[in-house]
N, C-alpha and C positions, 0 to 999 in steps of 0.2 A: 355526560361530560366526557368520558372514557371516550366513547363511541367516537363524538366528536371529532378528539384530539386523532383518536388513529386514523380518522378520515381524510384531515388533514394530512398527515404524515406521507400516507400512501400515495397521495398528490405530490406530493413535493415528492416525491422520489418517481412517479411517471413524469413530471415534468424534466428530471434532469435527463431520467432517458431519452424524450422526445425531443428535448433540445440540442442534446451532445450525439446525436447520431446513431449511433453501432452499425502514477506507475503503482503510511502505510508503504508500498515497498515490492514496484514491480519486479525489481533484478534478484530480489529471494523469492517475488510471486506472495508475501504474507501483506494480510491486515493485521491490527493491534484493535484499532475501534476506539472509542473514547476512553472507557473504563478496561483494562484486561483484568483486574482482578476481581470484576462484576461475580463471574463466574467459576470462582475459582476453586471452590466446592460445588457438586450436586454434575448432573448431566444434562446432555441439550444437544443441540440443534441448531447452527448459526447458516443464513445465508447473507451474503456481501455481494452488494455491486461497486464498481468499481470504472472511472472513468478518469483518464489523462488525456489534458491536452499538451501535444510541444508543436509549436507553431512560430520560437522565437529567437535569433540567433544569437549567439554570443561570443566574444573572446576576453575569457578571465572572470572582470568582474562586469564589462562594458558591453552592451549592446549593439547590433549595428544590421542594417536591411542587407536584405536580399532578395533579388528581383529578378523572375518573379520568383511569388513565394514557396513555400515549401512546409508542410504538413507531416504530423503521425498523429495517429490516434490510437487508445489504448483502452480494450473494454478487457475487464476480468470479472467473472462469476465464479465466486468462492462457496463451496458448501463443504461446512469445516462441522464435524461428530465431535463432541469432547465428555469423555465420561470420568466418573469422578473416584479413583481406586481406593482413596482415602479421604480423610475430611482434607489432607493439605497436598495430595498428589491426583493429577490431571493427566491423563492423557488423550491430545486431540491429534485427528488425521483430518487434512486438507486438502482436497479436492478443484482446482481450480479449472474453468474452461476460457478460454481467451476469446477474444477477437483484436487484430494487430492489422492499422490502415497507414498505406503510406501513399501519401498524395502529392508527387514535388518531391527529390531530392536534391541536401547539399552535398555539394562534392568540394573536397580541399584538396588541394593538389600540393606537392611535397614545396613548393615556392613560398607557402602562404595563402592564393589565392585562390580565393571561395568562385563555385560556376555552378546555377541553380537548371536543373532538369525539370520542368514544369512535365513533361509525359512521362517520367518513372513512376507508375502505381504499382499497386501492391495489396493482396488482402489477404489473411491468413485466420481460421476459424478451426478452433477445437480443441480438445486436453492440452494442457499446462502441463507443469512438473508438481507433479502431487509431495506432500510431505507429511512427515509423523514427528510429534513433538511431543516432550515433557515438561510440567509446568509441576516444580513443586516450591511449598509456600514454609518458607522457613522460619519465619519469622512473624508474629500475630499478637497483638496487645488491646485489647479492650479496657478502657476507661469510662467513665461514667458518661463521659463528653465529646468521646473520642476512640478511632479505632484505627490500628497502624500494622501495615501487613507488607511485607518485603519476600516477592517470591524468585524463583531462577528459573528458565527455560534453555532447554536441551534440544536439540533435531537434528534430523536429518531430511534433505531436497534431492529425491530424485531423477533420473534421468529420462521421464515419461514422456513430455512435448516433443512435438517433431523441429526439427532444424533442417530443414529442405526445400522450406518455401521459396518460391521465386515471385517476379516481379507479372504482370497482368500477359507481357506478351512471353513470358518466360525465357526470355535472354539473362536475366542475372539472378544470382542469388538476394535473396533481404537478406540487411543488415542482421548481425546478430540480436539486436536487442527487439527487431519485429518478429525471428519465428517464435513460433508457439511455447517452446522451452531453451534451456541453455544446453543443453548437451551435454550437463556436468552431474553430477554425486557432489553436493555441496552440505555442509553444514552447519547449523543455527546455533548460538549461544543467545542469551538476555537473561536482561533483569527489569523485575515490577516493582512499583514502590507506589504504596497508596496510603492516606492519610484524611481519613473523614472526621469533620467537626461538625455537627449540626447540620446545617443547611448545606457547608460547604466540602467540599471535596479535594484534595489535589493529587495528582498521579504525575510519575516521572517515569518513563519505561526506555528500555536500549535492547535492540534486536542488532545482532550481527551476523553477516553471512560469510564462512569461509570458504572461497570457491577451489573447486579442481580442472582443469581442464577438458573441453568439450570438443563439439563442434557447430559450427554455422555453415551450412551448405557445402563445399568440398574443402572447405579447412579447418584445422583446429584452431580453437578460441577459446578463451579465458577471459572472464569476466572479472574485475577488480573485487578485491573483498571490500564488501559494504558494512556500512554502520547506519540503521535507522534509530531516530531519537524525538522523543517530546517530552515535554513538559505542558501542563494541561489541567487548569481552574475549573469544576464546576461545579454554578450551583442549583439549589434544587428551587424551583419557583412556585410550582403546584405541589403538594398543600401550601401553603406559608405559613401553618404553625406545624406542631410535632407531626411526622409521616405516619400513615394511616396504612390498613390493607388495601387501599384502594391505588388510581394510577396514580404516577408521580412524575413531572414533567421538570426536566434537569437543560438549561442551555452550558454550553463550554467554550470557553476562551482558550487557545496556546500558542505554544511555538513549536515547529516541527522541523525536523532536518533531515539531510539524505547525502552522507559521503562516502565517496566511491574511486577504490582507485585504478591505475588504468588497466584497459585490457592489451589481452596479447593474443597474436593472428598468428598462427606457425611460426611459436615464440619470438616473433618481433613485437616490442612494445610499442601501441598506437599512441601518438603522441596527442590525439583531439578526440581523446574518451579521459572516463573520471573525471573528478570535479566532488563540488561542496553546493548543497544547495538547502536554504531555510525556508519555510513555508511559513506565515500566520494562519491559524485553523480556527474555524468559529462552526459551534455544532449544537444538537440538541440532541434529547434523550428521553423517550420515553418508558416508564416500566410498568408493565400492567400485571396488577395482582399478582407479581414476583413469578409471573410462569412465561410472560410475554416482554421484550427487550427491542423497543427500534431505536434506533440510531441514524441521521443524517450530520453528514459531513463535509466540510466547504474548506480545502489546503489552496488559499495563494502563492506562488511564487513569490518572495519580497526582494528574494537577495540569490545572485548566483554567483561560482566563482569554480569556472571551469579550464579545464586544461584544454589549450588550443583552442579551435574555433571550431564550435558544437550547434542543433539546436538546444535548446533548455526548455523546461517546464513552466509551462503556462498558468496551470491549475489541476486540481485533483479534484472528486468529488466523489464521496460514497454514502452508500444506502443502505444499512444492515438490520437485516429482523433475524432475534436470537431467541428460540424457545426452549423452555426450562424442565425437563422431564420429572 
């Protein structure tokens, strides 16, 4: 049965790669994953994939074409160490390698008016902005029935990724948010909050990024300080009576969001960056023999509401196997 279910898994996670070609929380570069506080004692080994589409334009809350179209794509491979210095203090380092596709740009001109570049591409491959974080669990309550744990997260985002990439025929720099990193020393604040009943589960988590100023190709940039958030049901299907040492197969329902606010280009403030944007997430989980951890992950786009006229987020899709030392 075991065997099975991870055969499955691993499917579905070559199928999103071979579908989606080659941002959770491209503009700090982190995942959260269904459960963070899966791991919140013991030590491990987490790998993440990570795939964004934006493919769709917007101004505000309202949509609206552009012809022709205009593309990004967004791969991140995360391989995040997290060892465990106490039963309720975590320290993990983040590793990310990117790949950033721009197929088709929009261009806004200071009028208003949008003008789509169908020959600007663009492809950038390799380290991200690595990070080190703190996760400690302040809070833990076991019940007969029930088990309630409320922890905090500490970091820092370094300035590793390149900011230099240019376009295919190399006349222009990419945007900031395709090179590899941001060119900043940023850093991370959240909070975990989890509450398991039986079969059920809920988690509510808030990762925030404070940005500093960078750069993107020959100017300075700033990236708006973010806030990523969800809230997040699940429950467990395999066993269906009491859990066993054996696997256990958990689907999840949420709601996910991503607000950002704007950036700034040789301290002028861009007026068609930031924005507010809500995902619905539906995921599964499996945990094998408590040492093996996958994860698939499926973020829609439901609702956007962006400042000026941007593209926006299509969808998200991640794939994470986490081993337990």
């Amino acid at each position: 049965m075991n065997k099975g279910i991870l055969t499955v898994f691993f499917t579905l996670c070559v199928f999103i790669a071979s579908t989606a070609i080659s941002r959770a929380c491209d503009f700090c570069l982190l995942s959260q994953g269904i459960s963070p506080l899966e791991t919140q004692s013991g030590s491990g080994v987490r790998v993440n994939e990570r795939y964004t589409l934006v493919d769709k334009a917007y101004e505000g809350t309202g949509g609206f074409t552009i012809s022709p179209s205009a593309k990004e794509e967004f791969w991140t491979t995360e391989l995040t160490g997290f060892y465990g210095v106490t039963e309720n203090l975590t320290v993990l380092g983040v590793v990310p390698f990117r790949k950033t596709t721009l197929d088709g740009h929009m261009l806004v001109h200071e009028d208003g008016e949008t003008e789509a570049h169908p020959d600007m591409k663009g492809e950038e491959t390799g380290l991200g902005d690595v990070a080190a974080i703190g996760r400690y669990t302040f809070f833990k309550k076991h019940t007969l029935d029930s088990t309630t744990a409320l922890a905090a997260l500490a970091g820092i985002k370094f300035a590793t990724g390149k900011t230099d990439g240019k376009t295919n025929d190399g006349s222009e720099f990419l945007d900031a948010h395709l090179q590899l990193g941001t060119g900043s020393t940023d850093f991370l604040l959240g909070l975990s909050a989890s509450r398991a009943m039986q079969r059920l589960s809920l988690s509510a988590n808030m990762l925030a990024s404070i940005t500093t100023r960078g750069r993107a190709g020959d100017k300075s940039h700033r990236f708006g300080n973010a806030l990523n958030y969800d809230l997040t049901a699940k429950h467990r299907v395999y066993p269906g009576g009491a859990a066993t040492a054996g696997g256990q197969l958990f689907f999840a329902l949420g709601a996910n969001g991503e607000a950002r606010g704007r950036e700034k280009e040789d301290g002028v403030v861009l007026k068609n960056s930031g924005g507010h944007t809500v995902y619905a997430s539906v995921g599964a989980q499996l945990v094998m023999d408590k040492k093996w951890v996958i994860e698939l992950l499926y973020h829609k786009a439901v609702y956007h509401n962006l400042n000026g006229k941007q593209l926006g987020e299509n969808y998200k899709a991640n794939c994470a196997v986490t081993h337990l030392f």
